[in-house]
N, C-alpha and C positions, 0 to 999 in steps of 0.2 A: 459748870454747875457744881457749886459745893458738894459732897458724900451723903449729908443728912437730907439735901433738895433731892438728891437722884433717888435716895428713897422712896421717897415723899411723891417724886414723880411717878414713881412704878406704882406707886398703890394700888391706882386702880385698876392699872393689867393684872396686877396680880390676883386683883377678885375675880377678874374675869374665866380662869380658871380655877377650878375645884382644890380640895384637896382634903388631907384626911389626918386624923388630930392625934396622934400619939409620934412620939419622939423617933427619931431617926434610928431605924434598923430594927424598929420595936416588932416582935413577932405576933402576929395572930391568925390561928389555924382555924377560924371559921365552925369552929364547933361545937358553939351556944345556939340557944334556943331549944324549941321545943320538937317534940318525937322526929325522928329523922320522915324524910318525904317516900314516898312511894316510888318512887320512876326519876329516871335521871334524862327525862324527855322534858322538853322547854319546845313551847308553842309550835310549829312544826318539825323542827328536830327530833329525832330520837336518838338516845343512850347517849347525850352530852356526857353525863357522867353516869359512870358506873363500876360496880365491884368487879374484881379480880385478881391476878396473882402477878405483882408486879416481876418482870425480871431483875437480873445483876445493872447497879448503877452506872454507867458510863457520861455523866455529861455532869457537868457544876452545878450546885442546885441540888440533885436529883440523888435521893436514896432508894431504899429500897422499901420505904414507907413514907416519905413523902414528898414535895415539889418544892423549894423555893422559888416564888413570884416576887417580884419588886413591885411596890405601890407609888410614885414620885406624887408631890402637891407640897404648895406653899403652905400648907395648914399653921405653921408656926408664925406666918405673918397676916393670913387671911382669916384663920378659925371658921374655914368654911369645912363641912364634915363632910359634903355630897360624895368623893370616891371612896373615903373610908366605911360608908354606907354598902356605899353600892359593893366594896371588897368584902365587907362582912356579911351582908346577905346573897350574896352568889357562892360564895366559900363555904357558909354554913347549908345553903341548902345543897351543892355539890358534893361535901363530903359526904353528907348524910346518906345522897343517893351511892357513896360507893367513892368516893374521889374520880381523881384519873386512873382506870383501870385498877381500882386497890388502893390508889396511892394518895395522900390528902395533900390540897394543897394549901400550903404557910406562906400570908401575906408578910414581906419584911416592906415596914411603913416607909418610905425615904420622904420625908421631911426635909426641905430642900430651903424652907424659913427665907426665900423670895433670892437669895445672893448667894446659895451655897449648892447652885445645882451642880456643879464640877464635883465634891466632894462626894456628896449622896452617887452621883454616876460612878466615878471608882469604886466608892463601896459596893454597888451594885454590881462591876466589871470581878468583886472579886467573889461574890458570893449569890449571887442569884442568875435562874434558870432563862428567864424571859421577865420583861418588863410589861405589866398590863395594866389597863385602866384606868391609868392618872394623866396627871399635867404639872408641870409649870411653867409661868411668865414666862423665864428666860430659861425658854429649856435648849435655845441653841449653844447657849456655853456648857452643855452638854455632851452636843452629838458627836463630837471629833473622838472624845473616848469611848462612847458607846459604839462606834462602828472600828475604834482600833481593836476593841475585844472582842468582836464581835456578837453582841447582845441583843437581840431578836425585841422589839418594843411593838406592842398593841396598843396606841392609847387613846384615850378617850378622849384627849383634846389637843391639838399642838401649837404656836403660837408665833415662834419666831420662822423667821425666813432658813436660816441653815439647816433648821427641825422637820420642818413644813414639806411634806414627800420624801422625807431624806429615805437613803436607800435601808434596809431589814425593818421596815416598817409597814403595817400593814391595819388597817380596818376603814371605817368609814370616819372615824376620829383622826386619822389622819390627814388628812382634806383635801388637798391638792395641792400640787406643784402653785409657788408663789407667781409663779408668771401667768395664772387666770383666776377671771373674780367666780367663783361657786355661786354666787349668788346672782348673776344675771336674769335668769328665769324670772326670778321673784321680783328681779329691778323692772325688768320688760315688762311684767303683768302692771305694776303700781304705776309705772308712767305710761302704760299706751293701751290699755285694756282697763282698769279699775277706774284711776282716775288721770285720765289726759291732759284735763285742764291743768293739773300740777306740774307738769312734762317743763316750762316754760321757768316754772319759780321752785327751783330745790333748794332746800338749806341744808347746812351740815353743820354741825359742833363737835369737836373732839378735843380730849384730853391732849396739854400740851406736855404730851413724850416722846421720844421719839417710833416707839412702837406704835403709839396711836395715829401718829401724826401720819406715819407711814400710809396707815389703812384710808384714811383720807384724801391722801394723794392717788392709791387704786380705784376710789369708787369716782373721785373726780371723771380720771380718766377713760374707767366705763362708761356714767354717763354720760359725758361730754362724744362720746364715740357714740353713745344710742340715741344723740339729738337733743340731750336734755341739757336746760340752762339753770347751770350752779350762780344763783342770785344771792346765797347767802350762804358766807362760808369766815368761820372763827374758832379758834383757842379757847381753854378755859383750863386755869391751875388745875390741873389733875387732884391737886389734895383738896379742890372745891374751892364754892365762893359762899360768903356769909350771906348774898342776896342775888338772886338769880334776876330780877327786873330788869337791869341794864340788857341783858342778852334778847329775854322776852321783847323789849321794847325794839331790839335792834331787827331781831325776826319781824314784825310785827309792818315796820316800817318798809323791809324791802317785801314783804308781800307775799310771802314763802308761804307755799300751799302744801309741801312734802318734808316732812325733817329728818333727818339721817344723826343718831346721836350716837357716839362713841365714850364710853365709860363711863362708869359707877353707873347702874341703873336706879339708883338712891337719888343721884344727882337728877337726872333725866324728869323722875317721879317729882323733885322742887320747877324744878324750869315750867312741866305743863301745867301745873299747880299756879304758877304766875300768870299762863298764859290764859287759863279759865281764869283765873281772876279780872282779866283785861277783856274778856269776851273775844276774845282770839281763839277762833278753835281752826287748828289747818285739817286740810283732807284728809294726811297719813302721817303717823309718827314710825320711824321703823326702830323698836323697841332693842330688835336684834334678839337670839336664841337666848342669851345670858340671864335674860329679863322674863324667863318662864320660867317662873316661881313665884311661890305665895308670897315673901318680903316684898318685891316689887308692887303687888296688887295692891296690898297690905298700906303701901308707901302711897301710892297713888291713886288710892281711894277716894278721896274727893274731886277728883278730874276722868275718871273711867268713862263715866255717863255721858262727858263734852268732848272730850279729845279720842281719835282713833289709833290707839296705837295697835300695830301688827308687827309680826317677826317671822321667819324663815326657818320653820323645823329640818331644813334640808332634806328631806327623804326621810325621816324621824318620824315612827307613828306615835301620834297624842296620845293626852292619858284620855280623852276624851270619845279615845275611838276603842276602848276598852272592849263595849260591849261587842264589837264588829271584830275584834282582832284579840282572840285569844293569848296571843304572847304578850299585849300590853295588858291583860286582865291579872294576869301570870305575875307580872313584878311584880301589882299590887299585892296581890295575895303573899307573896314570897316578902316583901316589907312589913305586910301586917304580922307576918307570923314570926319573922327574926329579927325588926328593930322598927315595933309600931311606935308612929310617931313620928317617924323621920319624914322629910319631904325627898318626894321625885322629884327630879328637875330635869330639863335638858342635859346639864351634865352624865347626872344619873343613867339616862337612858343610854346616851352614848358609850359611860364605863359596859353597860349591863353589853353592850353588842360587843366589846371588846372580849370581854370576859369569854363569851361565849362562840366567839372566833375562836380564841385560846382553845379554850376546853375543846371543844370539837375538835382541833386539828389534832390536839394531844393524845385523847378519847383513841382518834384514829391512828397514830403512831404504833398502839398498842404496848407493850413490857418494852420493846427497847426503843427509849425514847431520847431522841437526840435534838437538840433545837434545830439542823438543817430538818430534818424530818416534821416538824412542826411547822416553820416557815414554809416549808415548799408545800405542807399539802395545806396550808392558809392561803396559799397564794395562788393554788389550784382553784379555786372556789371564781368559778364564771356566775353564779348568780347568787351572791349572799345575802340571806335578807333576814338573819341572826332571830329566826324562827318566826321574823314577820314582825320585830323591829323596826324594820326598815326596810325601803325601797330596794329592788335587785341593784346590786355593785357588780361590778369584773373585776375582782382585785387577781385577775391573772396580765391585766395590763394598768396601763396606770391611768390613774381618775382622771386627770386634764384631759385622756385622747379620746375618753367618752363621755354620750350625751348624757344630763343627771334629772334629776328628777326635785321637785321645790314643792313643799305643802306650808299652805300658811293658817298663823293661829291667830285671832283677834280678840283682845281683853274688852269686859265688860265689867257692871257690878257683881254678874255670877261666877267670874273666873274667866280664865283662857279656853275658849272654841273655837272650833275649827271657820274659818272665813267660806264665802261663795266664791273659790277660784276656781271651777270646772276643773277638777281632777279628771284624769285619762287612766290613771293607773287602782285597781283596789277602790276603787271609790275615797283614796287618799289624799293619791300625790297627781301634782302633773309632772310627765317625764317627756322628755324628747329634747330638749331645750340644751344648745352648745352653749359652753363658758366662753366670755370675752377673753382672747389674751393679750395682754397686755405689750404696749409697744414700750414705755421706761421700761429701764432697767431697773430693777426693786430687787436682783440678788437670787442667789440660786438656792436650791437645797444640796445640802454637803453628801457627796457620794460616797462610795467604798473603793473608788480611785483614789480620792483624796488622801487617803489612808495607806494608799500602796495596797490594798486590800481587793479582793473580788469573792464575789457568792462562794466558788468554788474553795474557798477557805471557809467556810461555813461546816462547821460539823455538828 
């Protein structure tokens, strides 16, 4: 593949995560907006942040007034703003309450412009404290430096296989070890509880890269392992097609009752657009988390009402459960008041858990703050649920070796609500539910062996 196609191929990974729009290493201390907040408590948390009298510096990063954070995202090739939001209104209301114990924290942007995450990583290996809240496409041509420097990353979304559980990594943006599907739960409801009769006719489409392609080849072989027959399964240019009808028509023909679509959720919203055109409406379209947000809705407005599409908030509380769940009421408020206007999305929600992992473990470190001391007591945390964010995690062992928890959202003309999955948990999520793992080999996540490195070199 020519240099300008590999581009052109990645595009639409690269939207699939977030990122934040000012220039690489650009500084912002989060402390715009209006009257600082009351209480440095966030939904059932208290004193996330708060005032006090920071000690003498010891750790990179870190003075004795205030934190450098690393922000990573494609923004220079994506122009999507969701972590640079989400960094500006946690930062702004954080400091306000007080910073970390005294100390304000300074997002330095890393702008990684889709091919340059190696670069933004050393810059980060020489000047910042902890990595929180972002993404990129190819954030595994990252991780070899990030774990030779030993740099602690929180993020809100990860995407390559070398990245994906790597070791000094920690939230629920993290995901899981690549050798199981997170999303089983939600596959076992749609094919054997929702609708069964689809169990027989799956379709898949995905972008032809090799990241995409990749993810296609795992859900294959979950399904195919939970009994379910892939009747339709194709490519499609990643940079898009001028006319989606040849694909529509191909679905249409093998009889595909469930679709599984990977990239550009822009693309997705033309395809069921043909397919309501043709009077073809299948049982379930799986949108996937990407596709919670208003653009999508926006895009797919004339097919809402005929096509079912649903997606996998993972243990992720909706904006919809606002009134039931104080923390998600909380962003909002905390959006309207330091950057009204912006949209929440999945991303978003994800950076805000990150964030507030950070903070809290930092919070609890107290004046001398050292990134072992922040990872270890992030990693302490048996049931995290980022003040009710999210479903309980054990990030004291790793996500593959427990059961998770799946809540799902279904778009309409009125927006994204929550579906009738019999929730167990909160009246949210259902939890109980083991991940498939995988029998390919699909690659590991890159340790702190790899590196000649161990924890105990963590300071």
């Amino acid at each position: 593949m020519k240099p300008q196609r590999t581009v052109i191929a990645l595009m639409a990974v690269a939207l699939l995560v977030a990122g934040c729009g000012r220039e690489s290493g650009a500084r912002e201390d989060g402390a715009g907006g209006p009257a600082p907040a009351a209480s440095g408590d966030f939904g059932t948390l208290s004193d996330v942040c708060t005032p006090g009298t920071p000690g003498s510096a010891q750790a990179q990063g870190v003075t004795a007034t205030e934190i450098e954070v690393g922000v990573f995202s494609d923004i220079g090739f994506t122009k999507n703003p969701d972590f640079v939001d989400a960094a500006k209104v946690f930062t702004s209301w954080c400091n306000a309450a007080g910073g970390i114990n005294g100390r304000k924290i300074v997002t330095n942007l890393r702008d990684t412009k889709l091919m340059e995450v190696r670069q933004r990583m050393l810059e980060a290996c020489r000047e910042d404290f902890v990595l929180v809240g972002g993404s990129a496409a190819l954030d595994g041509l990252g991780v070899k430096d990030r774990l030779e420097c030993l740099l602690p990353e929180f993020p809100a979304q990860v995407s390559q296989t070398a990245n994906t559980g790597s070791d000094l990594q920690l939230g629920a943006g993290s995901s899981m070890s690549e050798n199981v599907n997170p999303y089983t739960g939600f596959q076992d409801w749609l094919i054997n509880e929702a609708f069964p009769g689809s169990k027989s006719a799956i379709g898949m489409i995905n972008g032809d890269s090799p990241i995409t392609k990749v993810m296609g080849d795992k859900l294959t072989e979950s399904l195919t392992a939970a009994g379910a027959k892939i009747a339709y399964s194709d490519l499609y240019p990643i940079s898009g097609v001028s006319d989606w009808t040849p694909y529509a028509q191909a679905i249409k023909a093998a009889g595909v009752k469930g679709l599984i679509f990977y990239g550009d959720f822009r693309y997705l919203a033309k395809l069921q657009d043909v397919l309501t055109s043709m009077n073809y409406k299948l049982d379930w379209i799986d949108a996937n988390a990407n596709s919670y947000n208003q653009v999508f809705l926006d895009s797919a407005k004339s097919s809402l009402g005929q096509q079912n599409n649903v997606l996998d908030m993972s243990g992720t509380a909706p904006l919809d459960a606002a009134d039931r769940v104080p923390a998600v009421q909380q962003v909002k408020d905390l959006f309207q008041q330091y950057a009204p206007g912006s949209a929440i999305t999945f991303q978003v929600l994800r950076a805000f858990q990150s964030w507030l992992l950070f903070a809290k473990s930092a919070t609890a470190c107290g004046a001398d703050l050292t990134r072992a001391c922040v990872y270890k007591t992030a990693a302490a945390e048996t049931a995290w649920t980022a003040g009710g964010l999210q479903a309980p995690v054990d990030l004291s062992k790793p996500l593959a070796d427990q059961t998770r928890c799946f809540n799902v959202q279904q778009a309409g003309p009125g927006g994204w609500k929550s579906a009738q999955f019999s929730p167990n948990t909160d009246g949210l999520y259902r939890c109980g539910f083991t991940p498939y793992r995988y029998k390919a080999d699909f690659g590991q996540p890159m340790t702190l062996a790899w590196v000649n490195k161990s924890l105990a070199d963590l300071k």
